[in-house]
N, C-alpha and C positions, 0 to 999 in steps of 0.2 A: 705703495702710497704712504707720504706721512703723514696728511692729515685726515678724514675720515671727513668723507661730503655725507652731506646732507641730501632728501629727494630732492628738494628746492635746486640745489646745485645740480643734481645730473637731470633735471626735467629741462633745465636752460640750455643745455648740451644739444648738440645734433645729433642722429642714430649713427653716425660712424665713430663720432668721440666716443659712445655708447660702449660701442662694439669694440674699440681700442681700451678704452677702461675696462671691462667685461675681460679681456683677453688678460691684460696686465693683473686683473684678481686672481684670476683662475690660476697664473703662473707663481703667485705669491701663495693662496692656498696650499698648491702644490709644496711649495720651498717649506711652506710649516709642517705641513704633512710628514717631510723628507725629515724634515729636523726632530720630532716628535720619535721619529722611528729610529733615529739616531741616539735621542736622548742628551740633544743641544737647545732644545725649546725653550728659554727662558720666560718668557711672555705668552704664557696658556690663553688666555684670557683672547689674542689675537686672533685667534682662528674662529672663535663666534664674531668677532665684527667685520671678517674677513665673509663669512659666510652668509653673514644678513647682506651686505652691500652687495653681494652677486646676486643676490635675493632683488634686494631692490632695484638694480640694474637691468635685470630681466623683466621686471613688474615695470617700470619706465617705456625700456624697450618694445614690449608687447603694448602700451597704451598708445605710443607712437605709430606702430604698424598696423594699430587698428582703427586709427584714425586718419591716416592717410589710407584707408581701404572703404572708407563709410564715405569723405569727402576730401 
C-alpha cells in the first residue's frame, strides 16, 4: 500500500475489500519481516503503521460482522 488509509476510509469499504486489504497487509508485513531478517529494512518506522492498520482492519471487520449479526 502507498498511501495509508484512514478508519474513515476502510469503514466505506465492503467486508470483502476488507478481507482483500487485510490479506495484502499481512503479505506486506510479511516482506518487512523478511527484509528486517535480512538487514535490507530501510524504513523501520513501516512496520508499526503496517501493524496498526491490520489492527484497524480487524476492528472494522469485526464491527461489520457484528452488525450484520444483531440486524
Amino acid at each position: 500500500m502507498a498511501k495509508n488509509k484512514t478508519a474513515a476510509d476502510f469503514r466505506s469499504e465492503t467486508s470483502d475489500k476488507l478481507k482483500e486489504d487485510l490479506l495484502q497487509l499481512k503479505k506486506e508485513q510479511f516482506n518487512l519481516r523478511f527484509q528486517v531478517a535480512t538487514g535490507q529494512l530501510e524504513k523501520t518506522a513501516r512496520i508499526k503503521i503496517i501493524r496498526r492498520e491490520i489492527a484497524r482492519v480487524q476492528t472494522i471487520l469485526r464491527e461489520k460482522v457484528r452488525a450484520e449479526a444483531e440486524g
